[in-house]
C-alpha beads as a LAMMPS data file, in Angstrom:
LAMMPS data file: protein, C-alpha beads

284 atoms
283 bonds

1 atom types
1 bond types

-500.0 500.0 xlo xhi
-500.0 500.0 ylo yhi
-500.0 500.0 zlo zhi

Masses

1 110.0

Atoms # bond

1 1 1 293.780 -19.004 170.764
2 1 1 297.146 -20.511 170.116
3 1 1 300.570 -18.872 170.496
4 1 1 303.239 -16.799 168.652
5 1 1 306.331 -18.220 167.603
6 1 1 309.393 -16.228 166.353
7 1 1 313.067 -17.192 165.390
8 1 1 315.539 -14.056 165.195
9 1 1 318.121 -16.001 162.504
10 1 1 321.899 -15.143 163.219
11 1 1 322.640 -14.116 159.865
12 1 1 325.600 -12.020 161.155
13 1 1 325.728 -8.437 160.377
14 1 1 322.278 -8.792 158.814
15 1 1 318.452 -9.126 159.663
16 1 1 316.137 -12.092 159.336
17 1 1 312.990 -13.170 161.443
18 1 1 310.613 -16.179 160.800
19 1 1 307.190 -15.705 162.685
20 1 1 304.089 -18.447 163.205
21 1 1 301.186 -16.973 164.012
22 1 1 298.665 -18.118 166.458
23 1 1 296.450 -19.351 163.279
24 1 1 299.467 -21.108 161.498
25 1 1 300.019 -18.314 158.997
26 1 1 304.022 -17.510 158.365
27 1 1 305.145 -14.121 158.512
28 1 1 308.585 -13.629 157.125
29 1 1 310.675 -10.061 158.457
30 1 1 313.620 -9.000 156.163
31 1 1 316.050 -11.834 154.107
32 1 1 319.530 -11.801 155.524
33 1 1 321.669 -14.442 154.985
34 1 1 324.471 -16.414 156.778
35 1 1 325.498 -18.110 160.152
36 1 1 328.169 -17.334 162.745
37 1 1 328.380 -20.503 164.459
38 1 1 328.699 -22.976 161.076
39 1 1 331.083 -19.848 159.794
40 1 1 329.001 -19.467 156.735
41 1 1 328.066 -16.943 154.447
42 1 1 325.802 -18.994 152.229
43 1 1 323.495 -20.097 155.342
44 1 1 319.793 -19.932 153.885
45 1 1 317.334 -18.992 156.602
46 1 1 314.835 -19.397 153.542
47 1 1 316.017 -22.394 152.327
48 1 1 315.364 -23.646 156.286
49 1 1 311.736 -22.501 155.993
50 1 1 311.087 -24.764 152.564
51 1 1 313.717 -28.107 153.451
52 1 1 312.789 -28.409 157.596
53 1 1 309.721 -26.296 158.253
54 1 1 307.807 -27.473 155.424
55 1 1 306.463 -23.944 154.185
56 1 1 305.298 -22.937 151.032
57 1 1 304.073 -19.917 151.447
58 1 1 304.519 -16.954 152.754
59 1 1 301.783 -15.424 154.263
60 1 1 303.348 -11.726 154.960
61 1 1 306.547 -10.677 153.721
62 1 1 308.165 -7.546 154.784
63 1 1 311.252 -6.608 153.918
64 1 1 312.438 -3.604 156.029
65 1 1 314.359 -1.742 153.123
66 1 1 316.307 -3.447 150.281
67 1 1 320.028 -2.769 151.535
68 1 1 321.853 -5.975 150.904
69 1 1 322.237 -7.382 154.760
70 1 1 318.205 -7.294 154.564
71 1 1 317.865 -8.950 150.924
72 1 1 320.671 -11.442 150.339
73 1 1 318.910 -14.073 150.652
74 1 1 316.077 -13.139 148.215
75 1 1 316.932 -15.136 145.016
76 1 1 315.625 -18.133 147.316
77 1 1 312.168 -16.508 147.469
78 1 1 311.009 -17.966 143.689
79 1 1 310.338 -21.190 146.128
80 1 1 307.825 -19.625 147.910
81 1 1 304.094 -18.440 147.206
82 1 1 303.968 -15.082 148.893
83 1 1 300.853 -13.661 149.562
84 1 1 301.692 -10.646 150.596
85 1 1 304.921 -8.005 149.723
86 1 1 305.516 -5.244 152.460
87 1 1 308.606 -2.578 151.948
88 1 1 308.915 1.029 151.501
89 1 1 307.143 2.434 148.529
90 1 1 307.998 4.217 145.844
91 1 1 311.752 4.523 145.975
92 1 1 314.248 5.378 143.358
93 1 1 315.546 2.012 141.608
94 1 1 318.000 4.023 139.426
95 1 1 319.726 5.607 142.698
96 1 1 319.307 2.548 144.950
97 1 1 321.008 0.489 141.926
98 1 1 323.909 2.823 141.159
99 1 1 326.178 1.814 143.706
100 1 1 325.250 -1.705 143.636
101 1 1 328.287 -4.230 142.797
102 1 1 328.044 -6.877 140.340
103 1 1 328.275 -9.125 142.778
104 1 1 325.070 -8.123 144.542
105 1 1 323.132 -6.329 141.312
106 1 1 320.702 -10.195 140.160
107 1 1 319.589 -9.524 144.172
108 1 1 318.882 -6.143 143.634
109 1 1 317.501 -6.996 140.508
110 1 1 315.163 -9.553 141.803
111 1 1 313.886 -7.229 144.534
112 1 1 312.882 -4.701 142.030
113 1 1 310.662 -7.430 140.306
114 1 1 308.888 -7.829 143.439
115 1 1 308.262 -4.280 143.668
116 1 1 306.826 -3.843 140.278
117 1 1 305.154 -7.449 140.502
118 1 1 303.282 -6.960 144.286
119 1 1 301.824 -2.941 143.126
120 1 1 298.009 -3.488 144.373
121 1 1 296.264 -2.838 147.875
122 1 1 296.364 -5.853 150.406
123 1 1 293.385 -7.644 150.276
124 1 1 290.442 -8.546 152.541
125 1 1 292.158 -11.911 153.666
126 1 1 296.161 -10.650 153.739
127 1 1 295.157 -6.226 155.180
128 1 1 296.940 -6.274 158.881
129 1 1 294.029 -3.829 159.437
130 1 1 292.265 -6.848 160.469
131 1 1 294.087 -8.981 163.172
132 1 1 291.674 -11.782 163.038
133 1 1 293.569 -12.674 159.657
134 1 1 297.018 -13.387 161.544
135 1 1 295.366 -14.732 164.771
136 1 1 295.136 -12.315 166.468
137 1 1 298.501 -10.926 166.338
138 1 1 297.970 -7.284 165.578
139 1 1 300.660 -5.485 163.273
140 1 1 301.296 -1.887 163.492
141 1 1 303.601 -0.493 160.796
142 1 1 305.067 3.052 160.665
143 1 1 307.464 5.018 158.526
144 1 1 308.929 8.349 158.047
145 1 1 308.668 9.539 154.156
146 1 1 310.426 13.124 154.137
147 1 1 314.079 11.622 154.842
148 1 1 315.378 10.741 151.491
149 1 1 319.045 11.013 152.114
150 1 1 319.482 7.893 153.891
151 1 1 317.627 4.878 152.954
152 1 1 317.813 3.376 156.418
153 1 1 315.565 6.051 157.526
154 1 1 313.283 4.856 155.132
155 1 1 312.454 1.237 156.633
156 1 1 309.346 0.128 157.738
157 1 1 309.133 -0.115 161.106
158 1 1 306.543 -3.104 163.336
159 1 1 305.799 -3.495 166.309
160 1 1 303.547 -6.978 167.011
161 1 1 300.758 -7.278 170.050
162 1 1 299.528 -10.305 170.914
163 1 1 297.756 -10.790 174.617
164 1 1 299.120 -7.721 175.118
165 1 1 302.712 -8.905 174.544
166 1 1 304.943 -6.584 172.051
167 1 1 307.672 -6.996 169.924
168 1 1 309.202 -4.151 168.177
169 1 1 310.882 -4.736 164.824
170 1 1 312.788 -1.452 163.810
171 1 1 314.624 -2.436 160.425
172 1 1 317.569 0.014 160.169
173 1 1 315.793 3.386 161.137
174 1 1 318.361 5.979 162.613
175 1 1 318.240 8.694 164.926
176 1 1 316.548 11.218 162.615
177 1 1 313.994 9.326 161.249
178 1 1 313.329 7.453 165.196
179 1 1 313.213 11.315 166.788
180 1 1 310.406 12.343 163.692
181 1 1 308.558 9.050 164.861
182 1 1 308.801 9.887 168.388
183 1 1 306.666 12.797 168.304
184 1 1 303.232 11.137 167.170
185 1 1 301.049 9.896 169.679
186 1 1 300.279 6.683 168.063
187 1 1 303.366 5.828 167.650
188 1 1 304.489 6.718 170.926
189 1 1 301.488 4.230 172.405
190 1 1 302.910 1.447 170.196
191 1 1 305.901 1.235 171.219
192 1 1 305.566 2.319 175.070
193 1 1 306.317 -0.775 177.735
194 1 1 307.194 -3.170 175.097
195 1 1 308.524 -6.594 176.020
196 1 1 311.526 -7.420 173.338
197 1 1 313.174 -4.653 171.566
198 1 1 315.244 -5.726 168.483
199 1 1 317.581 -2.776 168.146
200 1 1 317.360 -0.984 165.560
201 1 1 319.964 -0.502 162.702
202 1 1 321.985 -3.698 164.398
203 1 1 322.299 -1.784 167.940
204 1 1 324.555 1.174 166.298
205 1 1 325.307 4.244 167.866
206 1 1 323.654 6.100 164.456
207 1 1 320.321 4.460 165.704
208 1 1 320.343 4.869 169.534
209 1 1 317.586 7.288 170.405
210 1 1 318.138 7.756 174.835
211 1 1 313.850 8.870 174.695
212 1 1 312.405 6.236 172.583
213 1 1 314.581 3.216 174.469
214 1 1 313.494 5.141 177.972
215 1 1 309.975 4.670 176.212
216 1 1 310.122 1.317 175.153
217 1 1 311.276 0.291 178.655
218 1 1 312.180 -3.493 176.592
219 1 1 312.515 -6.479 179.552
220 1 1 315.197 -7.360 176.838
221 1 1 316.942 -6.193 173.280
222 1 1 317.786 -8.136 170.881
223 1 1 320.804 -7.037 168.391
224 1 1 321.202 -8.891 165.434
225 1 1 325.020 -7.935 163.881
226 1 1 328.306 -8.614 163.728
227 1 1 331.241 -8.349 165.820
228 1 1 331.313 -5.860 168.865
229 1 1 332.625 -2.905 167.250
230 1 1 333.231 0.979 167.800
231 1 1 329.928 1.793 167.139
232 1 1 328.287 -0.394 168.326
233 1 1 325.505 0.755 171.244
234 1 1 325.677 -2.489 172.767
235 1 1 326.361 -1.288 176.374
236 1 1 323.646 1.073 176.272
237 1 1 320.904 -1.042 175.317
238 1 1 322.052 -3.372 178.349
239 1 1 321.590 -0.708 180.676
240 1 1 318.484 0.614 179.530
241 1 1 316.816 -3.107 179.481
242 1 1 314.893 -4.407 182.233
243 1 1 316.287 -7.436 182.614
244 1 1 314.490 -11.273 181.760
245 1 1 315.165 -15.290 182.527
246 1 1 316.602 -16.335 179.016
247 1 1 316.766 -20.724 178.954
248 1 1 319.857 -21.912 177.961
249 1 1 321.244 -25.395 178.275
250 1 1 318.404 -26.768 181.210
251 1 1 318.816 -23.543 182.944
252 1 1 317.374 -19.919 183.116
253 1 1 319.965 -17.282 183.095
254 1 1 318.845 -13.319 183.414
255 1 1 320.012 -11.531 180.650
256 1 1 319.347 -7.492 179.377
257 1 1 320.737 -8.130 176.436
258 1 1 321.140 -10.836 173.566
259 1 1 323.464 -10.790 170.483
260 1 1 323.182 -13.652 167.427
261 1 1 326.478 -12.765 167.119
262 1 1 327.311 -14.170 170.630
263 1 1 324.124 -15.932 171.664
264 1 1 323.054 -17.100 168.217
265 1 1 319.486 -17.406 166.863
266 1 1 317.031 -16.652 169.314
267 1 1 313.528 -18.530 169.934
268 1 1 310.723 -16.240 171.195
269 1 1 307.604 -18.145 172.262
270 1 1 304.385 -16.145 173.524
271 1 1 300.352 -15.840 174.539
272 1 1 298.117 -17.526 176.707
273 1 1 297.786 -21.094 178.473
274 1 1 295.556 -22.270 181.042
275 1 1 294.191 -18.256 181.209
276 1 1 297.627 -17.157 182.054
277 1 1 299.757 -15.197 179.541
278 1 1 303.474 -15.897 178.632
279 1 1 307.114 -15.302 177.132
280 1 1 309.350 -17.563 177.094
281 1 1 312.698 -17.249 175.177
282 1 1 315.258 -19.522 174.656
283 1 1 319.286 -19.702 172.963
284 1 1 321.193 -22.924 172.303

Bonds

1 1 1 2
2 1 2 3
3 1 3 4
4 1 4 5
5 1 5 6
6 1 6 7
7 1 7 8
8 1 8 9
9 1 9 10
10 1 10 11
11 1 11 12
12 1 12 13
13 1 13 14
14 1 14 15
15 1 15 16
16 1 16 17
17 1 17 18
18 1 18 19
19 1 19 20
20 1 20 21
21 1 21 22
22 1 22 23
23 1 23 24
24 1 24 25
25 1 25 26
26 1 26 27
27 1 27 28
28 1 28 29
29 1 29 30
30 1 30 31
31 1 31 32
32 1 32 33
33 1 33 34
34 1 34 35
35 1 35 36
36 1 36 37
37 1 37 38
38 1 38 39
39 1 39 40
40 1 40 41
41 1 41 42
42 1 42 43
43 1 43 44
44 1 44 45
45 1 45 46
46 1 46 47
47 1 47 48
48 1 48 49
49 1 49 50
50 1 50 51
51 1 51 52
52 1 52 53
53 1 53 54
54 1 54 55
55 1 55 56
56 1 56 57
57 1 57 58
58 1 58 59
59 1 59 60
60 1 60 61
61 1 61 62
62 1 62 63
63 1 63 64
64 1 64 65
65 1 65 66
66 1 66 67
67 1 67 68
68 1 68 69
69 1 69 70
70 1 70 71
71 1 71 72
72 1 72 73
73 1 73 74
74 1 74 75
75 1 75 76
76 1 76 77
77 1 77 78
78 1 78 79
79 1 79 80
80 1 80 81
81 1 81 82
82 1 82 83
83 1 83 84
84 1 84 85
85 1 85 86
86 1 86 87
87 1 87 88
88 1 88 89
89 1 89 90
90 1 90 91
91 1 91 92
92 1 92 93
93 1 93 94
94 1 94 95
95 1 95 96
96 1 96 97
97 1 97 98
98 1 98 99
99 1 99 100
100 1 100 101
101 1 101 102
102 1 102 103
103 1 103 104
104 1 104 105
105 1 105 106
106 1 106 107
107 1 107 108
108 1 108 109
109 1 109 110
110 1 110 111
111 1 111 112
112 1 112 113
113 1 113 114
114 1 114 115
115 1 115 116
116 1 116 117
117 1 117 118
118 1 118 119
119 1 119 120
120 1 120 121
121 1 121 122
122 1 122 123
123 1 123 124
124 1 124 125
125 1 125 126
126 1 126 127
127 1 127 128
128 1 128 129
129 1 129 130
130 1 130 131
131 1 131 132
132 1 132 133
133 1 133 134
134 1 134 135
135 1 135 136
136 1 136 137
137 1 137 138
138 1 138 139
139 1 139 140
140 1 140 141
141 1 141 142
142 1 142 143
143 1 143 144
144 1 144 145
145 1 145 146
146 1 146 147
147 1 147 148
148 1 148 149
149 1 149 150
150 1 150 151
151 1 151 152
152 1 152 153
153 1 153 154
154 1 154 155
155 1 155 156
156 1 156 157
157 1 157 158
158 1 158 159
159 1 159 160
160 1 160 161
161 1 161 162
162 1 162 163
163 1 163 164
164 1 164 165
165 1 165 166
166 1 166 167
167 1 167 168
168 1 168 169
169 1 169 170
170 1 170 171
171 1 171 172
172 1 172 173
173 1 173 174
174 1 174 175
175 1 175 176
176 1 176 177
177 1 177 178
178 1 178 179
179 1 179 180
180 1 180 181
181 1 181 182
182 1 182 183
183 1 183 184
184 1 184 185
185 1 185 186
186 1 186 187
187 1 187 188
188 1 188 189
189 1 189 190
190 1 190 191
191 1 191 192
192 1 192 193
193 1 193 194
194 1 194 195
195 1 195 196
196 1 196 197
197 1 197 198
198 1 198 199
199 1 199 200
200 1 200 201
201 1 201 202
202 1 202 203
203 1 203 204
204 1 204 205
205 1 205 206
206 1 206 207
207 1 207 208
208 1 208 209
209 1 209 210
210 1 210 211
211 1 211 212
212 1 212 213
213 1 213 214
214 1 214 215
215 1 215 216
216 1 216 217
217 1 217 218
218 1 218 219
219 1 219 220
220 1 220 221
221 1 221 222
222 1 222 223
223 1 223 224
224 1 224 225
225 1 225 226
226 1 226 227
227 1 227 228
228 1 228 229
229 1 229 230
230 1 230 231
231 1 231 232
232 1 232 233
233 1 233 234
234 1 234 235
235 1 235 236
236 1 236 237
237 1 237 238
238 1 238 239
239 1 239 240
240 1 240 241
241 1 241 242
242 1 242 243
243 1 243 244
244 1 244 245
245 1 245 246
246 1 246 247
247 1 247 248
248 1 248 249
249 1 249 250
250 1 250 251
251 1 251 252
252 1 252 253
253 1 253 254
254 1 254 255
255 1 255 256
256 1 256 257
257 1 257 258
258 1 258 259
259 1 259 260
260 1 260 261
261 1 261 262
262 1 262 263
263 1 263 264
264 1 264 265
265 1 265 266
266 1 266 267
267 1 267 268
268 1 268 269
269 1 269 270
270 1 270 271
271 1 271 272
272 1 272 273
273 1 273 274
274 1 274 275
275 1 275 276
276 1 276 277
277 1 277 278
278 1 278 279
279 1 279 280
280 1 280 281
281 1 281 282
282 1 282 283
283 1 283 284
């Protein structure tokens, strides 16, 4: 069956990833918002989905953790039919809003509606218990609960299998809440030998964990931020990444690491053709 498609959006220092499954259904990972390379802010990765993909719905919607870099582009979502809301439960709107700006609070505001609005079970047709729903593609989700000081410890984090091929998408976890994870088994076999690693918490230092990236042993990370900066981890993750043939312009370079910042959005194609299994990924 079919393929996987993914598209990590730059959004700069934010988070946003389209998927197609192998049975056409769209999975939609975290709303930022913005573009280096047409020096925008107001850049719609949503707005892309509805004018040039054609989508109207959303099949699976999870949004790692409503800070703004992972939301900003959520008063878009009205144009979709979602079928399904994913994002960490039961959290306190009064202290999430209180240091919101008025700039940012309708976003905030609108999140919170989807909260309250998407409160029942998954159903038959949308549960990721079942991978035959999403083609295949089998979603594993985990999450530490008993770190409440930091809401980036709080974010969901997937990985995705398909033909054996994994993708891990972290949201913003840190250190703490990535060294809790670490010590269950199942999680540990999730993420072990993975193929693309998008670094958590934008590849900073606050999230770089040496025993789960030694686990993860990623052919190549991803980081999805802004500008090189002091903390950023960047050189570590390079080091600790195997290595892959990235196409750019007619040509496959090796690469260990990718940044939208640098590389921009980044086109991740794999499964099986002709009984043989693939990954190919691809910047402009």
């Amino acid at each position: 069956m079919g393929n996987v498609k993914m598209r990590v959006w730059d959004v700069k220092h934010g988070n946003a990833i389209y998927v197609k499954t192998p049975n056409n259904k769209n999975l939609v990972y975290d709303l930022g918002r913005g573009d280096y390379s047409e020096k925008s802010d107001d850049r719609s990765p949503l707005e892309t989905l509805y004018d040039h993909y054609n989508i109207r719905t959303i099949d699976y919607l999870m949004i790692t953790h409503p800070h703004r870099d992972h939301i900003d582009d959520i008063l878009n979502l009205d144009k979709f039919v979602v079928s399904s809301l994913h994002r960490p439960r039961f959290l306190d709107k009064a202290s999430v809003m209180q240091s919101i700006s008025e700039r940012d609070r309708l976003k905030f505001e609108k999140y919170f509606e989807f909260d309250e609005r998407y409160n029942a079970d998954a159903s038959d047709s949308t549960t990721i218990s079942n991978s035959e729903n999403y083609g295949g593609l089998r979603i594993k989700v985990f999450q530490t609960s008993n770190l409440n000081n930091n809401l980036n410890n709080r974010s969901l984090f997937s990985v995705l299998i398909y033909k054996g091929i994994k993708v891990i998408i972290p949201g913003d976890n840190e250190y703490e809440s990535l060294d809790l994870l670490m010590k269950r088994d199942d999680f540990r076999d999730a993420v072990k030998n993975a193929h693309v690693l998008i670094a958590p918490h934008h590849g900073r230092e606050s999230a770089y964990h040496t025993d789960f990236v030694k686990l993860v042993n990623p052919l190549l990370t991803i980081i999805s931020d802004g500008s090189l900066c002091d903390t950023s981890a960047n050189s570590k993750y390079s080091a600790m990444s195997q290595g892959y043939n990235v196409y750019k312009n007619g040509e496959f370079i090796n690469r260990k690491l990718l940044t939208t910042n640098s590389d921009g959005e980044v086109y991740i194609d794999f499964g099986e053709s002709g009984g043989k299994l693939y990954l190919n990924i691809k910047i402009k």
